[in-house]
N, C-alpha and C positions, 0 to 999 in steps of 0.2 A: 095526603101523600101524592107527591106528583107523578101522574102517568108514563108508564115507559116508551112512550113517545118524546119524554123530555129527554129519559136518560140516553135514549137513541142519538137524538140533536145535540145534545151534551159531547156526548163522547164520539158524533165524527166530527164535531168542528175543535174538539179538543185535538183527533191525529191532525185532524187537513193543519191546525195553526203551529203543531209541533213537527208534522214537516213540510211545512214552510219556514220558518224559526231555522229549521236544521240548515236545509236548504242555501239559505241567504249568508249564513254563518260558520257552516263549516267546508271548507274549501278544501277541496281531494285532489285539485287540478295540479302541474307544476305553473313555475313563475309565468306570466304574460306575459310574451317579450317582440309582439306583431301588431300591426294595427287589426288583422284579422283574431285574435286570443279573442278581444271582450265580445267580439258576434261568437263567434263561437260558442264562447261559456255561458250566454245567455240560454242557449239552446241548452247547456249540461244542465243546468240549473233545472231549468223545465222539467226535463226530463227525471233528472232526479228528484224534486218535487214530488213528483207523480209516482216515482216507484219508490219513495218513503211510504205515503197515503195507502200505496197497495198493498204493503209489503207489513206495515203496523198494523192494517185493518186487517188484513187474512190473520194477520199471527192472534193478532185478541181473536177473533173471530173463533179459531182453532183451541185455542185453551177455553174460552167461552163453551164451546162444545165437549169438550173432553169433562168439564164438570157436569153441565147439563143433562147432557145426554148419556152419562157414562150407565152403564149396568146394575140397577136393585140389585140387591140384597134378594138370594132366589129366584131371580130370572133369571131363566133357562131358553128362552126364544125371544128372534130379534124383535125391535118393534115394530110398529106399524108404519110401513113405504109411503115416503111422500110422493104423490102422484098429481101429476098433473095441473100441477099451480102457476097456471096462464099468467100472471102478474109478474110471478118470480121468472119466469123464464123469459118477460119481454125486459124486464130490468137487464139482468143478464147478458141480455144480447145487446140491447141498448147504449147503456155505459160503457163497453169495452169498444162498440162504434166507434161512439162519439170523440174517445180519449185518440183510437186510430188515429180518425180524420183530421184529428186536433193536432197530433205531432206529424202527421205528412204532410198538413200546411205547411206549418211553422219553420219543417224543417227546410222545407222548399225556400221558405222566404229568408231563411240563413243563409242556403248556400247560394240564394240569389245575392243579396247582399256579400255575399265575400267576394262575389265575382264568377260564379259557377258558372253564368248563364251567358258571361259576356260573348263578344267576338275575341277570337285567340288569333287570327293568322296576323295581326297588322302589328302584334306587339314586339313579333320577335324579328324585324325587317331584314335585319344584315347576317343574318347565317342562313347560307344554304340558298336553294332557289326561291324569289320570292312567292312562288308558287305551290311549291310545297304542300301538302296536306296535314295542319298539325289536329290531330283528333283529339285532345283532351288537355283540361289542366285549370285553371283558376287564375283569373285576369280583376284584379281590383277594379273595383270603380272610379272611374276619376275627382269621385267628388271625397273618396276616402282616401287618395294619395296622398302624403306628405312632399312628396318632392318626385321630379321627372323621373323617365329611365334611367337610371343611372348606371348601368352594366349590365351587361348583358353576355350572359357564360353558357357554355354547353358542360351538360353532366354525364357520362361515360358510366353505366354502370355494370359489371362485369361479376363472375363469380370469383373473388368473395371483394370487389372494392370500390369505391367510387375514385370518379377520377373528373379535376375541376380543370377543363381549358375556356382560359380570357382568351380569346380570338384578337382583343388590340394588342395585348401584350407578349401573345405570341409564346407563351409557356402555358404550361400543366402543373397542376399543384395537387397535392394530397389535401389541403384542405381547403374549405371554403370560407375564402376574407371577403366580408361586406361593409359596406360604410352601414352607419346608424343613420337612420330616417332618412335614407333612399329606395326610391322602388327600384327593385333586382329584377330583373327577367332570366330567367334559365331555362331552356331546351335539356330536356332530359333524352337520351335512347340507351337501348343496353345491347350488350354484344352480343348476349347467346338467351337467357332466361328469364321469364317474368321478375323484376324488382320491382320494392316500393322507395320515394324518396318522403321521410317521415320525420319532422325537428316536432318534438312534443310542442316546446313552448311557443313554437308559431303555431300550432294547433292547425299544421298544414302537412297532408300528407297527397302522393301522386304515385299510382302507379308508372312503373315503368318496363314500356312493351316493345320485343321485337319487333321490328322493321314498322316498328309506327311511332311517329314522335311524338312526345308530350311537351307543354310547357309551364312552368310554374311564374307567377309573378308575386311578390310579396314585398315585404316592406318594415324591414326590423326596427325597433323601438329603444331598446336597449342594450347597450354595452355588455359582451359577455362571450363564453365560450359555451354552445349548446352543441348535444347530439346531434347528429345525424345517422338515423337508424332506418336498415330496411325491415319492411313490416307484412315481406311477402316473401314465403316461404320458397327458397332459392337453389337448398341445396345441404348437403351436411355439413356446411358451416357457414347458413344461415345465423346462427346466431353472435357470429364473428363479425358481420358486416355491417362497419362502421365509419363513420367520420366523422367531423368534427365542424360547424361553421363557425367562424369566430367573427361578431362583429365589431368593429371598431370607430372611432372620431373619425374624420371628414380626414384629417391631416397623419394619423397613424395608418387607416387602409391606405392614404397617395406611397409615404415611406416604403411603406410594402409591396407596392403593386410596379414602385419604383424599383425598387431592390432586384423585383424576379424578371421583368419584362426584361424581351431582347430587343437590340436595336440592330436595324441591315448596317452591315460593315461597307 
């Protein structure tokens, strides 16, 4: 008969492979439509891995126990208190470390890689003084770019709306038109309360703070009309606050960008 040392081995490489299996296969996220989505969901991935492994092992764990240990027949007092078992209490502490330190690397070296870490004030050059203090936001790397700056917009965000002004072109839009596979650079500020600027499928979201500007850099992928959702609670109609980015070909955003700009008379 083989030892329950096997059935131990057995049955955690049995959760660890069913979720990882789960993991790799079932997909919660929405569409990827940024060059930052697949860094990103590498990281989800991770992370949910890991709290499959947790989350299957506590649960057998817990029905494991509910048989085991449940109550004879005629006992009338509890049993005997596990006490003091130095092994289990370094495991314990141990493993929950290690998993820590594992995801606040990892995650560091994601949001290095999307750009968290870069320098922000040289992207956004022609708005505003070039001196400016910009305190926050996510600057691609150059070696992840697909193509130059290609626009460069300020986002207005107010209670309850966003509001998109091209500076070349001289108008305000309700929504936001981006070419596919160019890098955007946007300046975000809002006029009275904390906002967030949140597109799921870019899997990029930015706070946005009184009297401190932020900027966002990104880099759409795909053809499509995505939310834009704020993700920070703003006000009683928080959850009205919305718009829309629509990205478009190279020659349908020019039509467009043609159509709203003003020219001096």
């Amino acid at each position: 008969m083989l030892n329950k040392s096997y059935y131990l081995i057995f049955i955690i490489s049995s959760i660890i492979g069913i979720s990882f299996w789960i993991g790799f296969n079932v997909n919660l996220l929405p569409e990827s439509a940024s060059i930052n989505a697949p860094i990103y969901d590498e990281l989800f991935k991770i992370l949910f891995i890991i709290g499959l492994i947790l989350f299957i092992g506590m649960s057998l764990l817990v029905v494991y126990s509910l048989f085991k240990f449940r109550r004879k027949n005629g006992q009338i007092e509890d049993g005997i208190a596990l006490e003091g078992n130095l092994s289990l209490e370094i495991i314990w502490t141990i493993i929950p470390s290690l998993i820590v330190l594992f995801v606040g690397l990892y995650s560091y070296n994601i949001y290095d890689r999307m750009g968290g870490m870069n320098e922000l004030n040289h992207h956004h050059e022609i708005i505003g003084d070039s001196k400016e203090k910009i305190w926050a936001g996510i600057s691609q790397n150059t070696e992840d770019e697909i193509g130059l700056i290609n626009s460069k917009i300020e986002v207005s965000a107010m209670q309850f709306a966003f509001l998109f002004n091209y500076p070349e072109g001289k108008f305000i839009s309700g929504e936001l038109h981006v070419p596919v596979d160019q890098k955007i650079s946007i300046k975000m500020e809002s006029k009275d309360v904390i906002h967030a600027f949140w597109i799921p499928e870019f899997r990029i979201k930015q706070d946005i703070i009184p009297g401190q500007p932020t900027v966002l850099n990104f880099t759409p992928t795909k053809v499509g009309k995505y939310p834009i959702i704020c993700a920070e609670l703003c006000g009683p109609y928080h959850g009205g606050m919305r718009a829309s980015i629509i990205v478009e070909n190279r020659s349908d955003y020019e039509d467009w960008f043609n159509q709203n700009k003003k020219t001096d008379l």
